[in-house]
C-alpha positions in Angstrom: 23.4 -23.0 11.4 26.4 -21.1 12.4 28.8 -19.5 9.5 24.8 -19.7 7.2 23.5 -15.6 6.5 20.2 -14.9 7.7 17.7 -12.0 6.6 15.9 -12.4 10.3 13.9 -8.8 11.3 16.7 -8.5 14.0 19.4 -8.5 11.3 17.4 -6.4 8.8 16.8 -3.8 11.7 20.1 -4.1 13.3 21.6 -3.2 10.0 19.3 -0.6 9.1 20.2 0.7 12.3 24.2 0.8 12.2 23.9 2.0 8.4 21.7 4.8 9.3 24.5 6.1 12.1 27.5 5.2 10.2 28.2 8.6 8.0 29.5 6.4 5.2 26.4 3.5 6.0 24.0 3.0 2.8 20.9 4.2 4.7 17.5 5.8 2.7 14.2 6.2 4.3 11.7 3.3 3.3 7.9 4.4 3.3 6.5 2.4 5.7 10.1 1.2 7.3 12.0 4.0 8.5 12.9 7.7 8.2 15.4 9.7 9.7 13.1 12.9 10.9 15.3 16.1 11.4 14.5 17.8 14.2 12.2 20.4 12.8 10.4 17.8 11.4 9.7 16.7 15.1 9.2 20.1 15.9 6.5 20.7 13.5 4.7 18.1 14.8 4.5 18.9 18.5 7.4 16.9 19.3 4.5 13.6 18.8 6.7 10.8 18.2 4.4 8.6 16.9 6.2 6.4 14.1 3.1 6.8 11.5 3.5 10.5 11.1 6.9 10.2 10.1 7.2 6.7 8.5 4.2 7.0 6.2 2.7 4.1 4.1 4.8 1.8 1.7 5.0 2.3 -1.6 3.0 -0.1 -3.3 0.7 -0.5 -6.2 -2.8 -1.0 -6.5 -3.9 -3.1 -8.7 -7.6 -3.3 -8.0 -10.2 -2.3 -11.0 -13.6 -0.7 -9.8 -15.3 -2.1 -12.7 -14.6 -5.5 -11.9 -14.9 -5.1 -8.0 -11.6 -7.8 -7.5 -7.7 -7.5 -7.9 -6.1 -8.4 -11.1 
């Protein structure tokens, strides 16, 4: 499938990648994906590199109701 564009994970991190060290690459931190940590960041953490403490949870919505125990 040569010449065909893929959205593999190696593509979608390899490019996340390269646009996070490129100065003019379109790189923002995803909740649960990536985040570029400064290094007090690191610091404040005890130098832990754990991906969780820095990465966080996606964004997403939550669309169960209590009341009728099930998602919408």
């Amino acid at each position: 499938m040569r010449g065909r564009s893929s959205y593999s994970a190696a593509n979608i991190f390899a490019g996340t990648y390269h646009n996070w060290r490129n100065i003019d690459g379109d790189y923002r931190d995803i909740p649960g994906f990536c985040k570029s940590a400064t290094i007090e960041e690191v610091a404040a953490l005890d130098y832990v590199l754990t991906p969780g403490r820095y990465v966080g949870l996606p964004e997403e919505e939550d669309d169960f109701d209590l009341k009728k125990g099930s998602s919408s």
